[in-house]
GUBA-290466 format. One line per field, with one value per residue (C-alpha): residue in one letter; residue number from 0; x, y, z. Coordinates in steps of 0.2 Angstrom, whole numbers, plus 5000, padded with zeros to 4 digits. Layout:
<titis>
lodren	A|...
nuba	NUM|...
px	X|...
py	Y|...
pz	Z|...
</titis>
This chain:
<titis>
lodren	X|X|X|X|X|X|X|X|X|X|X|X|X|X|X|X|X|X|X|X|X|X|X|X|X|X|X|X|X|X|X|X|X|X|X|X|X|X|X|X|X|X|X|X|X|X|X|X|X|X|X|X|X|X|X|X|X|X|X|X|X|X|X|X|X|X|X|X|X|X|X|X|X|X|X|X|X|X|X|X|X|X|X|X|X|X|X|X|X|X|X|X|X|X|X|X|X|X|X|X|X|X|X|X|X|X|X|X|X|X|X|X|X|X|X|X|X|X|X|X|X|X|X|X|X|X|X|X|X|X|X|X|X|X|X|X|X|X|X|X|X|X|X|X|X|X|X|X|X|X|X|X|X|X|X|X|X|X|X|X|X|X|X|X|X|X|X|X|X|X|X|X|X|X|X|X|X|X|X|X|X|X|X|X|X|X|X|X|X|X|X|X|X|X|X|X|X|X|X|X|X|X|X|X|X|X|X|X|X|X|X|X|X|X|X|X|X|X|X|X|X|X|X|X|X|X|X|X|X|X|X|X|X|X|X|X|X|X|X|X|X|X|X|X|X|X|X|X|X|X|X|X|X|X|X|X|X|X|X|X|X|X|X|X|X|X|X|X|X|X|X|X|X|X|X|X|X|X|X|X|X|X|X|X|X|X|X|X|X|X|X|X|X|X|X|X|X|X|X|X|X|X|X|X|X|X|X|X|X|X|X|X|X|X|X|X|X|X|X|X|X|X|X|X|X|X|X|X|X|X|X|X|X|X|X|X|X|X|X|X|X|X|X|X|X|X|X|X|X|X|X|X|X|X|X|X|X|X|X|X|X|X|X|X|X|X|X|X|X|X|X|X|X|X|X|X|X|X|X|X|X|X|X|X|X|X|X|X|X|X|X|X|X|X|X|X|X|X|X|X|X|X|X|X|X|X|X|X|X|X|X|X|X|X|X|X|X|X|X|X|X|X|X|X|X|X|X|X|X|X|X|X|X|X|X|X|X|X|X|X|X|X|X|X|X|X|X|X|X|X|X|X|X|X|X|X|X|X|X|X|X|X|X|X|X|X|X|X|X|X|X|X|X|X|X|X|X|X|X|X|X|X|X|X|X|X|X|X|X|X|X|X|X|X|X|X|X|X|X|X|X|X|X|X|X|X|X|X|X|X|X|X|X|X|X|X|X|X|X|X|X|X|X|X|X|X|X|X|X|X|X|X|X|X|X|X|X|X|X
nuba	0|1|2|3|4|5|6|7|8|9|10|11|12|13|14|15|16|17|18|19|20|21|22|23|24|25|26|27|28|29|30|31|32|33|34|35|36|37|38|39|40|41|42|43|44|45|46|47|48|49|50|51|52|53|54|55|56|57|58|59|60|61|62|63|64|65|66|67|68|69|70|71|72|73|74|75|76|77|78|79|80|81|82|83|84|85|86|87|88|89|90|91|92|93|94|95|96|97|98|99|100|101|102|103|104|105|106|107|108|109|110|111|112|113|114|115|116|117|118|119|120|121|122|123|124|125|126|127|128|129|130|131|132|133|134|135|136|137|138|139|140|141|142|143|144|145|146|147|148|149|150|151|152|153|154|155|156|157|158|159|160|161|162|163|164|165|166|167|168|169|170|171|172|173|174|175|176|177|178|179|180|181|182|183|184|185|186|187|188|189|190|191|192|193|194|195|196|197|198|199|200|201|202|203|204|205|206|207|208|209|210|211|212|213|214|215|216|217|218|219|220|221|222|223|224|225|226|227|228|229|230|231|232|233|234|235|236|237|238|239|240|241|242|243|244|245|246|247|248|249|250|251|252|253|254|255|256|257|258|259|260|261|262|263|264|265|266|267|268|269|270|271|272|273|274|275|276|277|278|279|280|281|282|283|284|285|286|287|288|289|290|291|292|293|294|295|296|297|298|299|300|301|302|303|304|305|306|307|308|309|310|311|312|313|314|315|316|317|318|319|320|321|322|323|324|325|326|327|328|329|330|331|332|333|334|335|336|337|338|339|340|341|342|343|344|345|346|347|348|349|350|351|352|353|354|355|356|357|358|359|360|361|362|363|364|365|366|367|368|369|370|371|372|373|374|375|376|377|378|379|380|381|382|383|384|385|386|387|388|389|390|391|392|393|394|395|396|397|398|399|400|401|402|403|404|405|406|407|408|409|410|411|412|413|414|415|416|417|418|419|420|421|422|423|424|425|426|427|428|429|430|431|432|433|434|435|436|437|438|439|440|441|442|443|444|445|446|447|448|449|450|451|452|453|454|455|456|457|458|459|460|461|462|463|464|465|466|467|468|469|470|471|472|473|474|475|476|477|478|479|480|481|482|483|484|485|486|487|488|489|490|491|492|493|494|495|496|497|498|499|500|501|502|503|504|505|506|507|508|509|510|511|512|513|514|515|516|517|518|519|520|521|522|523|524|525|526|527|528|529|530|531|532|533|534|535|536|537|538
px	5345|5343|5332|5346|5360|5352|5348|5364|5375|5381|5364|5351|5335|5319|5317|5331|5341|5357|5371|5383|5398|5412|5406|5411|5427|5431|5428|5440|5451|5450|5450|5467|5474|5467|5475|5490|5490|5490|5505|5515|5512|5522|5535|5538|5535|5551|5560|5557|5563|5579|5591|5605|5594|5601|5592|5577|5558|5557|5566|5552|5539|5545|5548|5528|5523|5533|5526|5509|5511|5518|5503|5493|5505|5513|5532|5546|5563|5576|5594|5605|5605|5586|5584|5566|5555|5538|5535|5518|5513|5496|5490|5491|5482|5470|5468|5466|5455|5442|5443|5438|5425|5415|5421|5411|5395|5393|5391|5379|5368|5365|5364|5344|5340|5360|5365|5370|5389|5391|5395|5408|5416|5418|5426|5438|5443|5449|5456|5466|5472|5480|5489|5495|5503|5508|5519|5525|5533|5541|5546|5562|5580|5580|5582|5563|5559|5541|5540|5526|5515|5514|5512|5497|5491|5491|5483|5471|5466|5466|5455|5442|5442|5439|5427|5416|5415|5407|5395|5387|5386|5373|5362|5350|5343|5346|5332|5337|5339|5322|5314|5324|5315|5324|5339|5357|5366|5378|5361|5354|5369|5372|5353|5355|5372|5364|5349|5360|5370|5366|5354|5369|5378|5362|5365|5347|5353|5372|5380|5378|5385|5399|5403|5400|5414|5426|5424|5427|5442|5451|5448|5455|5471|5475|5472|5484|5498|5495|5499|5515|5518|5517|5525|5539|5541|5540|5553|5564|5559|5562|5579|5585|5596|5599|5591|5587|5595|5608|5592|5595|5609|5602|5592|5573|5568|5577|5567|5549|5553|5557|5542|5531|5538|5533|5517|5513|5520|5512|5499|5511|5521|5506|5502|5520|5516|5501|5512|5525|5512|5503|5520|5527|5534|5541|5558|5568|5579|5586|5588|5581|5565|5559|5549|5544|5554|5568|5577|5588|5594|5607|5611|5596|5594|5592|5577|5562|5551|5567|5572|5558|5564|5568|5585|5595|5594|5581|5563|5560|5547|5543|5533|5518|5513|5505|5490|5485|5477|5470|5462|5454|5447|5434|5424|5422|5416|5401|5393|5394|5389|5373|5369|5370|5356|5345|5351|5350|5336|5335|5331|5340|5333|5327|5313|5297|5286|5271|5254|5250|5239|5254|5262|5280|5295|5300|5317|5332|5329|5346|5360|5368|5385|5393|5385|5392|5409|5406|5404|5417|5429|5422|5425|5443|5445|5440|5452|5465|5463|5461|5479|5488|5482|5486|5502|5508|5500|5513|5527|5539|5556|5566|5581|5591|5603|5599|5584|5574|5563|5553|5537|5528|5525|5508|5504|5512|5503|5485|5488|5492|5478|5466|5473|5474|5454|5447|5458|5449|5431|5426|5425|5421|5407|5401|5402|5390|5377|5374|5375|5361|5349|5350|5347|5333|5325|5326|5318|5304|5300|5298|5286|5277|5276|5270|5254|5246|5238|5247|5241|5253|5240|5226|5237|5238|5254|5259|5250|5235|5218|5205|5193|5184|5184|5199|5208|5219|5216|5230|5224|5206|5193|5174|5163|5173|5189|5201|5207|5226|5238|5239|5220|5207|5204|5219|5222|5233|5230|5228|5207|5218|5227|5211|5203|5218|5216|5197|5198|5208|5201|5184|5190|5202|5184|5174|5187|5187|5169|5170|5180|5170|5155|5162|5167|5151|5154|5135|5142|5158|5151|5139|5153|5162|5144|5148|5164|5159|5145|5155|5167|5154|5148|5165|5163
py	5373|5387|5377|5361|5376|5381|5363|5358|5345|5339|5336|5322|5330|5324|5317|5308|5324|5329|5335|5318|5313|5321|5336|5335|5327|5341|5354|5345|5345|5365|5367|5361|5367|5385|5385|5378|5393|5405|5397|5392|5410|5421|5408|5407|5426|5428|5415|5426|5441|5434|5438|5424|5410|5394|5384|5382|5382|5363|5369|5384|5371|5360|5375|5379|5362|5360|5376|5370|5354|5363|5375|5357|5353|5339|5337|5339|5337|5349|5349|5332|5330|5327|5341|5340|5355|5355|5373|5374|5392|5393|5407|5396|5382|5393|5397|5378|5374|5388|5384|5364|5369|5380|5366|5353|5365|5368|5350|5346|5360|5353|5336|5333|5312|5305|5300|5316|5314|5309|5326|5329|5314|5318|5334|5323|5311|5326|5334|5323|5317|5333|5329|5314|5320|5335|5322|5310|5327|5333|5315|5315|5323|5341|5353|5351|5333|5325|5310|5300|5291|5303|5319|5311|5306|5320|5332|5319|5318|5337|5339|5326|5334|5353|5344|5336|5352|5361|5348|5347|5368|5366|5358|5351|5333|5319|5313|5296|5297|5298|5313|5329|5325|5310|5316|5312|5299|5311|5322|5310|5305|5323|5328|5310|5318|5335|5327|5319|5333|5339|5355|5365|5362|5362|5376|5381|5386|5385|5379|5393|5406|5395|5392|5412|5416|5403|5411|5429|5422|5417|5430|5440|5431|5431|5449|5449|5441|5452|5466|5459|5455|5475|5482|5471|5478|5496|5494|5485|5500|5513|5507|5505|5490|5482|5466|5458|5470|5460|5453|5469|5469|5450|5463|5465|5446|5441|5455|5452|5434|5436|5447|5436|5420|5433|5436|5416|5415|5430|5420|5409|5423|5430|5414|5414|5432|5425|5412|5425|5435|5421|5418|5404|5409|5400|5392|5401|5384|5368|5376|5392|5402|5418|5423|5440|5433|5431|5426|5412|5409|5411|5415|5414|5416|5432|5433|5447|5438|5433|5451|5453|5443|5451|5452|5439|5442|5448|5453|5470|5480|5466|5458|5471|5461|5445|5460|5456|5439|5446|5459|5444|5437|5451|5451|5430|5435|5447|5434|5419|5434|5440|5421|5414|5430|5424|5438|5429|5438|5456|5468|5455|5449|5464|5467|5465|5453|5461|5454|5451|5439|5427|5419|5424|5410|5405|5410|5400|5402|5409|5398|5394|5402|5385|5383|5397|5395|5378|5385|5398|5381|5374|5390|5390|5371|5374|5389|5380|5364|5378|5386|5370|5364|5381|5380|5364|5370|5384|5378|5362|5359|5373|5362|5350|5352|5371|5375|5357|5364|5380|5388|5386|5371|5365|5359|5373|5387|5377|5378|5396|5401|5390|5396|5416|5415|5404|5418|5432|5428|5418|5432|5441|5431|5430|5448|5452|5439|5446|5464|5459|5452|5465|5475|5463|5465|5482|5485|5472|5478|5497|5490|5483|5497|5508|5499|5481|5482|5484|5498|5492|5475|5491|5500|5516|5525|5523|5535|5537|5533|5536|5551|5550|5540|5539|5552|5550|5559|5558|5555|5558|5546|5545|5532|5522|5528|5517|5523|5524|5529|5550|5552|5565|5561|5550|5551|5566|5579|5596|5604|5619|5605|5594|5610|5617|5600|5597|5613|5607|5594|5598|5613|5599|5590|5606|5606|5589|5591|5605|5598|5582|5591|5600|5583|5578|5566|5562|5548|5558|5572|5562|5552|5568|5576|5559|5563|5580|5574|5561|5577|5587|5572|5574|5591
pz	5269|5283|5292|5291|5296|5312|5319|5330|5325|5340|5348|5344|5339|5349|5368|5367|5366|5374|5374|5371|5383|5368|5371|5389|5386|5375|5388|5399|5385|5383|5401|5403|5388|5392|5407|5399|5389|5402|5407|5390|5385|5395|5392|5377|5375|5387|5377|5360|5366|5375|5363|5369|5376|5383|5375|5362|5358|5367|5383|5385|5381|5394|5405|5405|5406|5423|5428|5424|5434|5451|5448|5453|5466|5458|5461|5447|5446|5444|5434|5434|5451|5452|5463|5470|5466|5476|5481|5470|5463|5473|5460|5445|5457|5459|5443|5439|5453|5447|5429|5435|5447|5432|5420|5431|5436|5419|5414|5429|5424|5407|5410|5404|5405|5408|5428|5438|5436|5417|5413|5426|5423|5405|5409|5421|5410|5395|5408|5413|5397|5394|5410|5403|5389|5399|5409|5394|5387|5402|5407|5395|5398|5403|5416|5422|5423|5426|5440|5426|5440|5454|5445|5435|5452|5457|5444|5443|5462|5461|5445|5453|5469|5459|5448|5460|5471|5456|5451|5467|5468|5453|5470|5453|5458|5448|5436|5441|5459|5466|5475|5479|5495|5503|5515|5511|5522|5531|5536|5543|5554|5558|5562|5575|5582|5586|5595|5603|5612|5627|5630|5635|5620|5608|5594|5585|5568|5573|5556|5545|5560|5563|5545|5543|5558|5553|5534|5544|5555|5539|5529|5544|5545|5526|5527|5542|5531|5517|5527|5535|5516|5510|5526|5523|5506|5508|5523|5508|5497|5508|5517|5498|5503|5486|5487|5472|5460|5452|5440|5432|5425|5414|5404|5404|5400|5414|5426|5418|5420|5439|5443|5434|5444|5458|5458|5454|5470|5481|5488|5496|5504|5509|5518|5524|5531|5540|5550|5554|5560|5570|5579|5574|5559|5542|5540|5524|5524|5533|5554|5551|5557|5551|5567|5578|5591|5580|5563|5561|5542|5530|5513|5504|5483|5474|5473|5476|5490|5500|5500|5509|5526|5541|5544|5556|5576|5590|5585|5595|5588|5575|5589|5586|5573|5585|5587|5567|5574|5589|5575|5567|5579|5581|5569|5573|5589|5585|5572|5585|5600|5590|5586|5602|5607|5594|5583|5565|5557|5549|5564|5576|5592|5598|5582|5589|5577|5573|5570|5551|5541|5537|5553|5556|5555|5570|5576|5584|5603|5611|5615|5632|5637|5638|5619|5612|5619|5610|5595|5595|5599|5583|5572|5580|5574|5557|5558|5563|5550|5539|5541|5544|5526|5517|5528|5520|5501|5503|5507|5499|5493|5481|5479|5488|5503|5515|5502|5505|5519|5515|5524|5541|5548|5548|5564|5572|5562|5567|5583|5583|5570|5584|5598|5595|5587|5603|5615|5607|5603|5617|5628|5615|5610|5627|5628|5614|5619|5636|5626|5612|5625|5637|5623|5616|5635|5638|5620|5625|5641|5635|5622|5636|5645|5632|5627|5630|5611|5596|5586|5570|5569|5564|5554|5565|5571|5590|5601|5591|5586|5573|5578|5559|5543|5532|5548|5561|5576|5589|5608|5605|5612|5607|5598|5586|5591|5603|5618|5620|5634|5634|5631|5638|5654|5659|5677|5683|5668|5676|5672|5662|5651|5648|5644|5629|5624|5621|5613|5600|5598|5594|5581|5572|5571|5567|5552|5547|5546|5535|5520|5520|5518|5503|5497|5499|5509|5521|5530|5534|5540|5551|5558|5564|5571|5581|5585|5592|5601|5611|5615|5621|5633|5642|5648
</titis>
């Protein structure tokens, strides 16, 4: 009986083992209603404690299942008028994308004799039949209505999308398809296009520095938004103007409701704040702009995050912020500058490579300065592309009429995002690369000066030299020792100096001597007889 307990159920003992495809489906399905949860509960939490609510248990349902569809950027409708709703949450698309992408690594790790994407696709197809019933719940009368077609469309174009992301991050081959070895289609076209570039624009080992600065140029712009963000609220705090307080007087459901609905919506006002402080700015409505050089808009709903916008008329001092972007364009630069020198390896391009039994890995050879303004280009593209998609993710429709445009526009916040990074790290790029090899030479040529033989391939510190067994003697020369710059007899050494120094030399010996006598040591103490007879020869 113990032995038929511990044996699992869901998998078929033997070679033929593994896990089977319900199993995957019902990890889609738990995917989706997990994060369903995390949605529904708050919900229906403020929906208990209301003490007069408008309506029942299946309006908070449908509330949460609405939610849980903008969270995937699928459009709902709102009230009788079929008001669109498309600003999506971008924390609970988050929060979907991630639990799909560990969903679908998870089923790729384990697949053991099945095609690689069984498993995800498994995990898709549960997935999405919580969407689907999701929808059919929300489709009927209310005051959140689903659109049926597109909104399964959608949450199933992002599942697949999140899913197949996580499935190739396991980076396990297939049993089925062939050697690990053979290259995928795009490498081969890309390995064609880069031979085929000219030698000016050739970048040895560029992809991982350029993917490396774009990664630092974003995560210097969010960080510029944010900031914009947090100085925009404690201005709001500190000039105590009263925006936003009339939630206050609805009770505490209505205030944990609407700071909850905040913080699902951060992310996009920090995106928002990233645009403002690019320039451009975001419009707060039909014919209005929130910008440093100025702020159209007008009324606007009580709400937390709109408190936040600047108020109507000329930038002034607001203007400061367009030095956030140039900010984040440093960091950009210094990874593309020390790459273009050669600088990819610990120690940069300045470590000398010593002489050891294994061969060292060859290094990138520097890039051109045309190259490396090429690459910065290419980082300020994928920065650009980069904003104009998150731009678009963040904004949408909040109703019909004055509220039906919300957010920055796409293509004008790439443009800016490109613009400000290529202003600021191409010279700055440039800058470091002729920094890092002037430094790489100067370091080389002193090395060359100092000695012609390294003394590490030995195991001996620089400037010194073995004067007996098992002891290092700094400077001295004699038989078996090796002769290194600063020795007896170099050529203009004063007779006093040479004198001092023999003399220390042959009582450092005379002691040396001594304790390997005691240690009885034969050979020692004839190799330092040695040492001192070659030192006598020199007077």
């Amino acid at each position: 009986m113990t032995q038929l307990m511990g044996r699992p159920i869901l998998e078929v003992p033997g070679e033929l083992g593994a896990r089977p495809v319900l199993a995957d489906v019902l990890t889609g399905v738990r995917t989706a209603l997990l994060g369903l949860a995390v949605v529904a509960v708050p919900v229906l939490g403020l929906w208990v404690v209301t003490p007069y609510a408008d309506d029942g248990a299946a309006g908070a349902v449908r509330l949460a299942g609405a939610l849980w569809l903008l969270g995937h950027g699928a459009p709902v409708l709102r009230g009788a008028l079929d008001a669109p709703l498309t600003v999506t949450p971008l924390l609970l698309g988050l929060l979907a994308v991630g639990q799909l992408h560990r969903a679908g690594a998870r089923a790729a790790a384990r697949r053991r004799l099945r095609p690689r994407w069984s498993g995800p696709l498994a995990v898709w197809s549960g997935y999405c039949a919580v969407a689907v019933v999701v929808v059919a719940q929300c489709s009927g009368a209310g005051l959140f209505r689903a659109r049926v077609l597109p909104d399964v469309l959608v949450v199933a174009l992002v599942a697949a999308v999140a899913t197949a992301v996580g499935a190739r991050a396991t980076g396990a081959p297939s049993p089925r398809s062939g050697p690990a070895s053979w290259p995928a289609p795009w490498r081969v076209l890309r390995r064609r296009a880069l031979d085929g570039l000219p030698a000016w624009a050739r970048l040895d080992g560029g992809a991982a520095a350029i993917r490396s600065a774009a990664l630092a140029a974003g995560v210097g712009l969010v960080a510029a938004g944010a900031a914009v963000v947090a100085v925009a609220a404690l201005l709001d705090a500190v000039t105590g103007g009263g925006h936003g307080t009339a939630a206050l007087a609805q009770g505490p459901a209505a205030v944990a409701g609407l700071l909850l609905l905040s913080v699902a919506l951060l992310p996009n006002a920090v995106l928002w704040g990233t645009a403002y402080a690019l320039g451009p700015g975001f419009a707060a409505g039909t014919g209005t702009v929130v910008a440093p050089s100025g702020t159209v808009r007008g009324p606007v709903p009580d709400f937390p995050l709109f408190a936040l916008l600047a108020e109507p008329g000329a930038g002034g001092w607001r203007q400061l912020v367009c030095l956030l972007p140039a900010l984040a364009g440093v960091v950009p630069a210094v990874l593309i500058g020390r790459a273009a020198a050669g600088a990819r390896y610990p120690g940069g391009a300045d470590r000398t490579i010593r002489q050891r039994e294994e061969p060292a890995p060859a290094r990138p050879g520097p890039w051109r300065p045309a190259g490396t303004a090429v690459a910065v280009l290419a980082v300020a593209l994928l920065t650009g592309a980069a904003a104009a998609v998150l731009g678009w993710l963040s904004g949408g429709a909040l109703a019909g009429g004055r509220m039906a445009e919300l957010g920055p526009a796409p293509w004008r916040t790439g443009l800016a995002a490109a613009g400000w990074i290529a202003a600021v790290a191409v010279p700055g790029a440039l800058l470091t690369r002729a920094r890092v090899a002037a430094r790489a030479s100067a370091t080389t040529a002193a090395a060359g000066a100092d000695t012609g033989l390294d003394t590490d391939a030995v195991g001996l510190p620089r400037g010194g030299t073995v004067g007996v067994p098992g002891t290092v003697v700094p400077g001295t020369v004699g038989p078996g020792t090796v002769g290194l710059p600063g020795a007896v007899g170099a050529p203009g050494s004063g007779a006093i100096a040479g004198r001092a120094r023999r003399g220390v030399l042959w009582l450092r010996a005379r002691a040396y001597a001594v304790v390997l006598r005691l240690g009885r040591s034969a050979d020692g103490a004839e190799a330092a007889a040695e040492d001192v007879t070659g030192l006598d020869e020199l007077d």
